[in-house]
C-alpha positions in Angstrom: 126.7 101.9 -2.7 126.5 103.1 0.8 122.5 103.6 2.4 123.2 104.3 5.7 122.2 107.2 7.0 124.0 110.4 7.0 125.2 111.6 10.2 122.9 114.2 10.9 120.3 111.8 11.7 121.6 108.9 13.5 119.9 107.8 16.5 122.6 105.8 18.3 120.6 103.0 20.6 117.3 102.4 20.0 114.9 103.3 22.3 114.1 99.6 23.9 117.4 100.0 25.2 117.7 103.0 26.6 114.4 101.9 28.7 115.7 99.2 29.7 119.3 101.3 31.0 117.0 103.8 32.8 114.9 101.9 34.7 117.8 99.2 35.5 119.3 102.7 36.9 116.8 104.3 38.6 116.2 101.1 40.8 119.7 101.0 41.4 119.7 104.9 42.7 116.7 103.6 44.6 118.4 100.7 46.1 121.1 102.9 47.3 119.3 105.8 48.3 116.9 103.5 50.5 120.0 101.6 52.0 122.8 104.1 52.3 121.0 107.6 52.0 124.2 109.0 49.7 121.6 110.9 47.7 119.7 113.3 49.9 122.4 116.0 49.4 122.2 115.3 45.6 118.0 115.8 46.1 118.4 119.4 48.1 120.7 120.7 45.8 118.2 120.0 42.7 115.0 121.0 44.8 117.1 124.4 45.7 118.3 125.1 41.9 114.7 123.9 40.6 112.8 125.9 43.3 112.2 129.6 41.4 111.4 127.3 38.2 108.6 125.1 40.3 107.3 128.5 41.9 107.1 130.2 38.0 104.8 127.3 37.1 102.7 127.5 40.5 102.3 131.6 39.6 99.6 131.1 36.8 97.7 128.7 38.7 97.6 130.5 42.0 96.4 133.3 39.9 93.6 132.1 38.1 92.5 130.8 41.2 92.8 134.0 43.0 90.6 135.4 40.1 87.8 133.3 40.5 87.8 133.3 44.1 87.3 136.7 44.2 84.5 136.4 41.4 83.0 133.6 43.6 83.4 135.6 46.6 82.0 139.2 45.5 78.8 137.1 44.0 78.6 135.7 47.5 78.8 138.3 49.4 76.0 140.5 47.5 73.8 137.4 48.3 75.0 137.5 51.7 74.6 141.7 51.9 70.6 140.9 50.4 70.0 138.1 52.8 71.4 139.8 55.6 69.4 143.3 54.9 65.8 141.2 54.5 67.0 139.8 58.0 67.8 142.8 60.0 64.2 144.3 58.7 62.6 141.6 59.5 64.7 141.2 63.4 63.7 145.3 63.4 59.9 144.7 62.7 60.1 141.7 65.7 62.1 143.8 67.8 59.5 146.5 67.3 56.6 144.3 68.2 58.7 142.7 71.1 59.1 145.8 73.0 55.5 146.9 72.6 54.9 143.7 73.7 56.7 144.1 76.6 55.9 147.5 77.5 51.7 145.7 77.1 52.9 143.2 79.5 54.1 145.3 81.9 51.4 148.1 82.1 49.0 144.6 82.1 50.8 143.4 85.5 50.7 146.5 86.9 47.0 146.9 86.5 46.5 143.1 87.6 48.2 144.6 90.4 46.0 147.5 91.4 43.0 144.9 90.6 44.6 143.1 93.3 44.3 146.4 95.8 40.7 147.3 95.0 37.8 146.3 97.6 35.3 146.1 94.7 34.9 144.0 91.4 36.6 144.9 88.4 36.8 144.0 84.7 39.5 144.3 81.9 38.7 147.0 78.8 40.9 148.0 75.9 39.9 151.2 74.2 38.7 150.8 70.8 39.0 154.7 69.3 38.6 158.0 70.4 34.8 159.4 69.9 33.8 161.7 67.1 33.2 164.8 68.5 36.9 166.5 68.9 35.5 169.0 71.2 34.8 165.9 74.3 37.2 164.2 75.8 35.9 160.7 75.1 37.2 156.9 74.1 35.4 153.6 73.4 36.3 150.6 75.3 35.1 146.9 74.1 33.0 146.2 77.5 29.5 146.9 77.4 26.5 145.6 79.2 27.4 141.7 78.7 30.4 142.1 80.6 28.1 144.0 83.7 29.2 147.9 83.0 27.4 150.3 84.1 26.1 153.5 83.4 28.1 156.2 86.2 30.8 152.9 86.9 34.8 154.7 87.3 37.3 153.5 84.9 40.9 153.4 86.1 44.1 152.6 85.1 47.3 151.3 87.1 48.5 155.0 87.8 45.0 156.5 88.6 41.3 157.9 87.8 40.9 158.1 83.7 37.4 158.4 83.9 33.8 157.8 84.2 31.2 155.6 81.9 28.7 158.0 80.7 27.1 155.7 78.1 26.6 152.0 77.7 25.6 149.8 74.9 25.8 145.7 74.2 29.3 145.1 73.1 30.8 148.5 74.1 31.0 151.5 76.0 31.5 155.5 76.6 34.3 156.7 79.0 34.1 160.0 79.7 37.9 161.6 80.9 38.2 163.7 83.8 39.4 166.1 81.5 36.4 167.0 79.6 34.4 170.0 80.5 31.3 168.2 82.1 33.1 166.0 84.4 34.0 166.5 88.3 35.0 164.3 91.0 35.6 164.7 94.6 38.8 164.4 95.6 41.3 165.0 98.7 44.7 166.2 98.9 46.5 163.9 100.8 49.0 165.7 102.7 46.9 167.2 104.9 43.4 165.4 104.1 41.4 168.5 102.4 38.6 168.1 100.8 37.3 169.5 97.2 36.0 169.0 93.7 38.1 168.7 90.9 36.4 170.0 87.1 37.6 169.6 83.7 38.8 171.8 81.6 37.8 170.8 78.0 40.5 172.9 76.3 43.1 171.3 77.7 44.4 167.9 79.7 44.6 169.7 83.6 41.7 170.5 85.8 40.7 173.0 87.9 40.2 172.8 91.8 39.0 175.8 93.4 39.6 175.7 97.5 39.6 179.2 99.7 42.9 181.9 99.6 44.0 180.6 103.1 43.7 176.5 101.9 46.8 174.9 102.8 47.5 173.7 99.2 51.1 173.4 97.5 52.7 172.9 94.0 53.6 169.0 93.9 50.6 167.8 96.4 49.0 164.5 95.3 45.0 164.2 94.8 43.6 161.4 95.5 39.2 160.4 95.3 37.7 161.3 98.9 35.1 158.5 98.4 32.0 160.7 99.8 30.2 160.4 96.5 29.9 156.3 97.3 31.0 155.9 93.0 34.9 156.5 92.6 36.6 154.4 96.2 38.8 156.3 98.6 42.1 156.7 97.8 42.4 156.4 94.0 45.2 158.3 92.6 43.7 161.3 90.3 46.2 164.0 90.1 49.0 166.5 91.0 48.7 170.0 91.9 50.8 172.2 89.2 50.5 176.1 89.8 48.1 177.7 92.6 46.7 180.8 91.0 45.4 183.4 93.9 43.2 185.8 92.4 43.2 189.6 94.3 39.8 189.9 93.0 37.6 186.9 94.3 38.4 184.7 97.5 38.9 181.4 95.5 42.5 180.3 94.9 41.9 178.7 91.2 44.6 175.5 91.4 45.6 173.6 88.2 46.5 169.9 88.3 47.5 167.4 86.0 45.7 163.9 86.1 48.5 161.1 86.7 46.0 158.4 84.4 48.2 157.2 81.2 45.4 158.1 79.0 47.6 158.8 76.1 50.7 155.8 76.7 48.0 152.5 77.3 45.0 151.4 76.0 44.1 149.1 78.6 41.9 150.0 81.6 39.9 149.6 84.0 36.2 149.6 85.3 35.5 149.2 88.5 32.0 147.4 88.7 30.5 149.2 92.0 26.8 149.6 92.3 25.1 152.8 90.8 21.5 151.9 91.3 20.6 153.8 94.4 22.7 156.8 93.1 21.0 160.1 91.8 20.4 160.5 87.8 22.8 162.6 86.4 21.4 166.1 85.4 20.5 167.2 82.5 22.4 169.5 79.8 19.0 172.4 81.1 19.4 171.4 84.9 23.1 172.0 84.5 23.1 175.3 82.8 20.7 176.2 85.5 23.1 175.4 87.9 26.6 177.2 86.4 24.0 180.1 85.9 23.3 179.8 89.6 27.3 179.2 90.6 28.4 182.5 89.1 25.4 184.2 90.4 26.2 183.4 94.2 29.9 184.0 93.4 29.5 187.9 92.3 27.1 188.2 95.1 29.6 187.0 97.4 31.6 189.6 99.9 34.8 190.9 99.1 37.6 189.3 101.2 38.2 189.7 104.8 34.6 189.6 105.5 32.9 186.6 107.5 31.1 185.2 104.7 32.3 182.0 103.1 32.6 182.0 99.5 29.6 179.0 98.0 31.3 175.7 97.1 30.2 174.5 93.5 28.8 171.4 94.5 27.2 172.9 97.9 24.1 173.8 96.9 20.8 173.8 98.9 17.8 171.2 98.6 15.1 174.8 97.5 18.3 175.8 95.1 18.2 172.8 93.2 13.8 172.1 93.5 14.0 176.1 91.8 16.9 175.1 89.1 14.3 171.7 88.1 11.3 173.7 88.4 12.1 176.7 85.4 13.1 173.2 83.0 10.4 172.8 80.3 8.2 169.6 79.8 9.6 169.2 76.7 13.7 169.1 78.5 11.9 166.3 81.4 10.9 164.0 78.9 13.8 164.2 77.3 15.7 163.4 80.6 13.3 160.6 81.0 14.2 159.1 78.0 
């Protein structure tokens, strides 16, 4: 009987051989591809034909990898948004702080500056708050009687007059703005060197200067301290003259100015530390009454205009005047000065 296989299944050489014919021959396509080169043509015509099939089996790679770069890269970038938005808010906060910095350090030199300029001693103050009444113009500074201020002592800034101590304690201090109702300086206009007092208006942020119907005064004229009242020095910038009001009715020309200080924009200042000790106690709240009382009498009695009689200045007024004004104050108001 025949056991040989049926056709179908016969396997011609065995494997070992056919190893050993292939690698026999692919040394031999090496040899003569390394020596005579006869094969490169063969190679680019089987890259060319296998080229769409090597690209189909890149596609599914090149995709997943696409995919999870863009995962990868969507995750990252959210981070990157986050991070990036914490940043910029905290660069905005520093930028914030850097510019009010700056704008500190300039308004700083600039008063180190007119420290520079001044004939008398000065010293640094940076307002604390505003005082409690609303009705006063009034701030705190953190100077007080440690640091040699004084009761009556200017306070300046590097544009001009702000103000005047009016009350002094240990660690701090009162400043008193020009602006406030109880406050006058003597000042000058210094185009033409004319003298007068500026007041305060309370209400509002301008004074009031009043000066004759025939002063040579001007929108836009500069005001600057006269020095004749031996506290504020000559030539201190206080304030600009706005609108000249002339009044048919009384001979007084009523002129509102705006003080150049930057109250409002800084909170550093400065007080200039000149003497006040052989100066005249400020009046009372009785003694001044007595004298407004007195003003506005002298200035209905006054002659209508185009007579020979000069109209009273407010702060001209005679040695008997003022004994008469201190005389009709009660005991009770001296002590109370006294104290």
């Amino acid at each position: 009987m025949d056991y040989s296989p049926p056709p179908l299944f016969k396997q011609g050489a065995s494997a070992r051989v056919r190893a050993v014919f292939f690698t026999v021959f692919a040394v031999f396509l090496l040899v003569v591809d390394s020596r005579l080169n006869t094969l490169t043509f063969a190679r680019q015509v089987l890259g060319t034909v296998l080229y769409p099939a090597q690209m189909m089996a890149v596609i599914p790679a090149d995709i997943a990898r696409q995919v999870s770069h863009y995962f990868v890269t969507q995750t990252y970038l959210e981070k990157e948004n986050s991070r990036l938005k914490r940043q910029q808010i905290i660069n905005a906060d520093s930028l914030q702080k850097t510019a009010q910095l700056q704008s500190e350090n300039n308004h700083l030199r600039n008063l180190l500056g007119a420290r520079e300029r001044l004939p008398v001693k000065s010293v640094l103050a940076e307002i604390i708050y505003d005082a409690r009444d609303a009705s006063t113009k009034k701030v705190i500074v953190d100077r007080g009687i440690k640091d040699g201020v004084a009761l009556g002592q200017p306070v300046i800034d590097d544009l001009g007059v702000v103000g005047q101590v009016t009350r002094v304690f240990p660690f701090t201090a009162e400043v008193t703005l020009l602006s406030d109702k109880n406050q006058a300086i003597p000042v000058q206009i210094l185009r033409n060197g004319l003298r007068s007092v500026a007041y305060g208006r309370g209400k509002s942020s301008y004074l009031d200067m009043r000066l004759t119907s025939n002063a040579d005064v001007k929108v836009g004229d500069q005001l600057v301290t006269s020095g004749i009242d031996g506290i504020y020095p000559a030539g201190l910038a206080v304030a600009n003259v706005v609108q000249v009001e002339n009044k048919a009715t009384t001979t007084l020309e009523n002129i509102l100015c705006a003080p150049v200080a930057g109250i409002d924009k800084n909170k550093q200042l400065l007080i200039l530390q000149v003497s006040t000790t052989n100066l005249p106690r400020p009046d009372t709240e009785d003694v001044r009454a007595k004298k407004e009382k007195f003003n506005r009498k002298v200035t209905r009695d006054t002659a209508p205009p185009g007579s020979d009689v000069k109209p009273v200045d407010h702060q001209a007024i005679t040695q008997t005047d003022m004994k008469d004004a201190v005389k009709e104050v009660k005991p009770e108001d001296k002590k109370d000065a006294t104290k």
